[in-house]
C-alpha positions as CSV (number, residue, x, y, z in Angstrom):
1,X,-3.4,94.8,35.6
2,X,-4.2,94.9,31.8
3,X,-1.2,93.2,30.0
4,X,-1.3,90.3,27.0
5,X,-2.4,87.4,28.2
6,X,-0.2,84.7,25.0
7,X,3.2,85.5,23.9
8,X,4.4,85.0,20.4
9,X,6.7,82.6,19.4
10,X,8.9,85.2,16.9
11,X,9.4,88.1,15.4
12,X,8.1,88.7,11.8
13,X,9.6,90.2,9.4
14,X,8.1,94.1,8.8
15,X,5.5,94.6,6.7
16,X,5.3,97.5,4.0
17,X,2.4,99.1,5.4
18,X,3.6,102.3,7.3
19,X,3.6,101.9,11.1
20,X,5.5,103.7,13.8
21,X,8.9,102.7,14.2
22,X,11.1,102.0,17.3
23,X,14.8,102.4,17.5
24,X,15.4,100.2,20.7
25,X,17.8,98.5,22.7
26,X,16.4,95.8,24.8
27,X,18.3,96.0,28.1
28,X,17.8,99.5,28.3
29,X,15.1,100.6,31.1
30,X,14.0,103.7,29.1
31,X,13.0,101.4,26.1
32,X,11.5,98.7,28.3
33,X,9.0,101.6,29.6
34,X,8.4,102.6,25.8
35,X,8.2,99.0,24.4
36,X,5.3,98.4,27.5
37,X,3.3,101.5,26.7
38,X,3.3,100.3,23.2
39,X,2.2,96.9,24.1
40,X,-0.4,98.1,26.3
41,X,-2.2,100.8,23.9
42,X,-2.0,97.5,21.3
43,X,0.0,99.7,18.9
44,X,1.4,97.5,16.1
45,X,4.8,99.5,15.5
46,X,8.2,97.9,13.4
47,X,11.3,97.6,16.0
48,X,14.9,98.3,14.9
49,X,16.8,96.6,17.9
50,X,20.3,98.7,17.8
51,X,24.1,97.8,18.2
52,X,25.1,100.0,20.8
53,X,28.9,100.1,19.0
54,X,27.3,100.4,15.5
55,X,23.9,102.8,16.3
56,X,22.1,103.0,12.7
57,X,22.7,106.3,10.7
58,X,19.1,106.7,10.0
59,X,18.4,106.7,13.6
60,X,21.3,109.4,14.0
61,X,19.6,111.2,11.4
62,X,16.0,111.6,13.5
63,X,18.3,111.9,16.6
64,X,21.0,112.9,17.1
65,X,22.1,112.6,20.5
66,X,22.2,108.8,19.6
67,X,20.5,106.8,22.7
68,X,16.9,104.9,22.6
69,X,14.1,104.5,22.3
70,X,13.8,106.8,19.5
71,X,10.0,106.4,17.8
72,X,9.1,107.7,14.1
73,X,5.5,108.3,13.6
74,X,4.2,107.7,10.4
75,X,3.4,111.5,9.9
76,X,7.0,112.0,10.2
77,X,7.2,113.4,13.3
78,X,10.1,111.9,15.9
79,X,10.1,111.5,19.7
80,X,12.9,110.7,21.5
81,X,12.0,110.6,25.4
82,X,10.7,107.9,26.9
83,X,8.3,109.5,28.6
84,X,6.9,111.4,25.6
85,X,7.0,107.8,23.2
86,X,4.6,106.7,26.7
87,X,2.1,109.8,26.4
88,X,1.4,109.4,22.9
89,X,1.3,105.5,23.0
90,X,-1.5,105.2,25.7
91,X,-3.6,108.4,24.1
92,X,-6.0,105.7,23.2
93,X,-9.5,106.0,24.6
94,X,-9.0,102.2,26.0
95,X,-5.3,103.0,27.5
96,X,-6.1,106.9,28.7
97,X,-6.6,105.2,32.2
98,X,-2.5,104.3,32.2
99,X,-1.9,107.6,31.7
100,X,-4.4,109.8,33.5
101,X,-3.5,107.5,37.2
102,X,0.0,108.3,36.6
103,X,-0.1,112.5,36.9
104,X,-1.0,112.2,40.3
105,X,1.6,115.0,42.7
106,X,2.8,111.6,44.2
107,X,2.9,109.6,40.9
108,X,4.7,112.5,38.7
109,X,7.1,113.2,42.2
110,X,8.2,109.6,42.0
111,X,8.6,109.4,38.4
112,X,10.9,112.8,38.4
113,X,13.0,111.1,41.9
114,X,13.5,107.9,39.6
115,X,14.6,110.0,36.5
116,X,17.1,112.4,38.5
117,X,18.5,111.6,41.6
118,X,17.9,107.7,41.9
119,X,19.0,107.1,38.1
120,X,22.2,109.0,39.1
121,X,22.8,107.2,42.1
122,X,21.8,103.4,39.9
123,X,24.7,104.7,37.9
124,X,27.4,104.9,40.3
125,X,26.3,101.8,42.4
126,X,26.1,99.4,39.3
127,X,29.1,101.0,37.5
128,X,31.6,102.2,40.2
129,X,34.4,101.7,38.0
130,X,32.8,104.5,35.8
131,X,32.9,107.0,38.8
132,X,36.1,106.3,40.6
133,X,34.2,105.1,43.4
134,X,35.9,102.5,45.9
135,X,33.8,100.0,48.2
136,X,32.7,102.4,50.7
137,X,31.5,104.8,47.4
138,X,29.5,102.3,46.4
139,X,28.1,101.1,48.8
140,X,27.1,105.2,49.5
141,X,25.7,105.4,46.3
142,X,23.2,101.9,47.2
143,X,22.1,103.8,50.2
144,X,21.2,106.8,48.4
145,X,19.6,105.3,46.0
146,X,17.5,103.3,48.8
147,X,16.5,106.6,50.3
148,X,15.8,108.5,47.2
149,X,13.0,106.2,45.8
150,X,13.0,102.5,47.4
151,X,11.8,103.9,51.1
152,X,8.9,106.6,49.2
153,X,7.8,104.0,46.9
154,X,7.9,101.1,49.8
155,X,5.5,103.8,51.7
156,X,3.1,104.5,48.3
157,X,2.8,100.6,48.1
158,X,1.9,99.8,51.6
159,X,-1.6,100.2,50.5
160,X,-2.1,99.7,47.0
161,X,-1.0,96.8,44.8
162,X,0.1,99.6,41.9
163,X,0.8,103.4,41.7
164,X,-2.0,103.4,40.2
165,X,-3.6,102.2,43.0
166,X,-5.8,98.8,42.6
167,X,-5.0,99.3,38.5
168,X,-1.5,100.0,37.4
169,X,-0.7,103.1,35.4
170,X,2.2,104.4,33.5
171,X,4.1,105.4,36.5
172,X,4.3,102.1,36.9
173,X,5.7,100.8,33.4
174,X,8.2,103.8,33.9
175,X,9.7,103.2,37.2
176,X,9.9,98.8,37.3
177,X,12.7,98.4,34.7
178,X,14.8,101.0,37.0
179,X,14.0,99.2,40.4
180,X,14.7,95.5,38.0
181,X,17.7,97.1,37.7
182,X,18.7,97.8,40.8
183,X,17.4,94.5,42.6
184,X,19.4,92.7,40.1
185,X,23.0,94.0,41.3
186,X,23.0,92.4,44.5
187,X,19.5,90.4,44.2
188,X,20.5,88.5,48.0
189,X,20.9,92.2,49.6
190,X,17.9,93.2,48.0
191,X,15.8,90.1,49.0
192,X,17.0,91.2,52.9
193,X,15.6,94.6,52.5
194,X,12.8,95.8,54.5
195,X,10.7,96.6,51.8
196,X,8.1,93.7,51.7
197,X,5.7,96.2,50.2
198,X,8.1,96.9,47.2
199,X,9.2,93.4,46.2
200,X,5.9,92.0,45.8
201,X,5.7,95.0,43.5
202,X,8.5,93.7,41.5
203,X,7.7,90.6,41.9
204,X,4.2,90.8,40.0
205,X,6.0,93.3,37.0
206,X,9.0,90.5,36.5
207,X,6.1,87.9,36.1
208,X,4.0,89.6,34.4
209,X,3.4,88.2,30.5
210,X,3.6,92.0,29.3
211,X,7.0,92.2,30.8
212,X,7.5,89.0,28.9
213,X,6.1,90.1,25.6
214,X,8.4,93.4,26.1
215,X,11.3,91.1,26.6
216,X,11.2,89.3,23.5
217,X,14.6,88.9,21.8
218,X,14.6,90.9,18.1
219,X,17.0,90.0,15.6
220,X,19.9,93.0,15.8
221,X,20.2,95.7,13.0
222,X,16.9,94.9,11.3
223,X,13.2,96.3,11.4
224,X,10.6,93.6,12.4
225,X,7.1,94.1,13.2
226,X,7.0,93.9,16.8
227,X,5.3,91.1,18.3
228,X,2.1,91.6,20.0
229,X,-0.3,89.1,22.0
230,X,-3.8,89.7,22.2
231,X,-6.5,90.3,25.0
């Protein structure tokens, strides 16, 4: 898979020159997918990381409804969907390939099961104090979630080391930091799971150095130029 191959050490401070910049929030799985499309188009782009409790004004301002990854282009114009942040990142005539292996029927049927019904069901089996739900909730909710996407992704996998098949696409970079979230709940259930297929999936996106690079810790409440190891 194309990813950077050396991580930086820091963050720098952001330069004056206008770049696009990214409201962000590094634990959440919709800015993960965002911050990797980035990363993979080589887009040099500023970072605001946010406090959840104390969200920016100016990032209010471009969006109101208040949750990340919001991304300001330098012609002004604002996008605040993940998936939309991904398409214009990787329209690149190096990085189309991410994008064009990921609007497959299958691909764009995963990525809308991940987005609706398996986010839902994440939700209530990581939170079930949220929902009301007791033990056996839960543990309704893990199953659902297992059917909705695990089980169909285990089967798209069987044959092909990415969704994009031997090269990974942006299906993939939008649907790992879900599953990462998931696995990580109850990672000794999840290891018991018969989905071989799947967790050597995960196993190779967790590894990876552009998950890594992603991952980087940003100083909070302050735009930085956003680290970005080369090919």
């Amino acid at each position: 898979m194309s990813e950077p191959t050396s991580i930086p050490n820091s963050a720098q401070p952001a330069e004056r020159s206008p770049l696009p910049l990214l409201y962000t929030y590094r634990r959440c799985p919709y800015a993960m997918r965002a911050r990797m499309a980035l990363l993979v188009a080589k887009r040099d782009f500023n970072a605001h990381e946010i406090e959840l409790r104390n969200k920016p004004a100016a990032m209010l301002v471009l969006s109101p409804k208040g949750t990340v990854p919001v991304l300001q282009i330098e012609d002004g114009q604002v996008l605040d969907e993940s998936w939309d942040i991904m398409r214009w990142a990787l329209n690149t005539e190096e990085s189309q390939p991410w994008w064009r292996l990921s609007q497959t029927p299958q691909n764009l049927d995963l990525l809308r099961l991940n987005d609706c019904e398996f986010k839902r069901h994440l939700d209530r089996y990581k939170y079930p104090e949220r929902h009301a739900l007791d033990a056996a909730g839960r543990g309704a909710a893990r199953s659902e979630a297992v059917a909705s996407l695990l089980i169909p992704l285990e089967a798209a996998l069987q044959f092909q080391s990415s969704l994009g098949g031997d090269k990974a696409c942006a299906a993939d970079l939008a649907i790992f930091p879900f599953v990462r979230q998931f696995a990580a709940v109850e990672p000794s259930w999840f290891e018991a799971q018969e989905l071989p297929a799947l967790r050597a999936w995960l196993t190779t996106w967790l590894s990876s150095q552009l998950f890594t690079a992603c991952m980087i810790k940003l100083p909070p409440q302050k735009a930085v130029r956003f680290p970005r190891a080369e090919t």
